[in-house]
Structure formats: structure tokens, C-alpha cells
N, C-alpha and C positions, 0 to 999 in steps of 0.2 A: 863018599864025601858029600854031604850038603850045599846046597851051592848058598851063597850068601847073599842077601837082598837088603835092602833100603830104597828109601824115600824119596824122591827129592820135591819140592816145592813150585808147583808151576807158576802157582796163580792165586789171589784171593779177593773175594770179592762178600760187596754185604748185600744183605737178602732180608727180605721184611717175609714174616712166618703165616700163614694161616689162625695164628693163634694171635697176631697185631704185636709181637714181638721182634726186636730188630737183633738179627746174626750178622755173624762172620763165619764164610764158608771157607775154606783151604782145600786148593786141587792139589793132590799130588799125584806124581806118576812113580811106579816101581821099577828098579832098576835093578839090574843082577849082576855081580862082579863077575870080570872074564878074566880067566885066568890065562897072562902069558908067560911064556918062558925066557922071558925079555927080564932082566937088569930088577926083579920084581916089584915092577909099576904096577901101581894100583888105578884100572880101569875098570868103568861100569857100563852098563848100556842099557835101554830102554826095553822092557818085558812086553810093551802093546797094553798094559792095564794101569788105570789112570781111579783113582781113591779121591771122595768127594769126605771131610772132614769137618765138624764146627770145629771152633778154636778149642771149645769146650772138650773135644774130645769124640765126641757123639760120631757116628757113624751117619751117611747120609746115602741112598739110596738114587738113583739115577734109574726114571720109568723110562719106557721106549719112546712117550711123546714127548722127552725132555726134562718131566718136572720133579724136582729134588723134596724128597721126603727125610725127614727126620727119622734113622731107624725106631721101634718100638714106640713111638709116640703119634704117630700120623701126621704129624704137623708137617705141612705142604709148604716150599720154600720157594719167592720169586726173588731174581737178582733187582738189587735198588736200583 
């Protein structure tokens, strides 16, 4: 059986681009359902991996010194 994952929503903040372009980032962390044998409640819990998102969609990239890259595009993202 697959275990079942989502999203949830940390944080969002805006970011001025490399490119003089102003974003919006979305943090989200992933969560994985646990399965109890309890009354069948639906609980989730944190996996340790945390998704950096534009609103757009785009995927965003997280370097070791911190700074958020726009996947496939380069464009280098600072928080406003």
C-alpha cells in the first residue's frame, strides 16, 4: 500500500527576482498520513521536507547558502 502525502502551507512571502521582477514564494512542508486503528481518524504528520513554490507553480530551488533559485530559469530570488 502506498502511503499518502500532502501539503500543507507554512508560509508566504514576496521576493524581488534577479530578473527586477516581483514573486510570491509559498513554503510548504509534506506530510504523510498515519494510519490508526483508532475510530478511523484522519492524522498526518510532518515528513522533515519542506517545498519552496511561486504561486505560479514554478518550482524553486533552495542552494546551501540559502538562496532561492527559480527552477529552469536561473532567476535568483531575495525575500522583500
Amino acid at each position: 500500500m502506498e502511503t499518502e502525502k500532502r501539503l500543507h502551507l507554512l508560509d508566504s512571502f514576496d521576493a524581488r527576482g534577479s530578473d527586477g521582477a516581483s514573486y510570491k514564494v509559498m513554503a510548504y512542508e509534506h506530510l504523510q498520513r498515519v494510519d490508526l486503528l483508532t475510530a478511523g481518524l484522519d492524522q498526518w504528520e510532518p515528513t522533515g521536507l519542506t517545498e519552496y513554490r511561486l504561486t505560479s507553480g514554478e518550482r524553486i530551488d533552495l542552494g546551501k547558502n540559502g538562496a532561492l533559485r527559480v527552477v529552469g530559469t536561473g532567476v535568483e530570488l531575495r525575500a522583500a
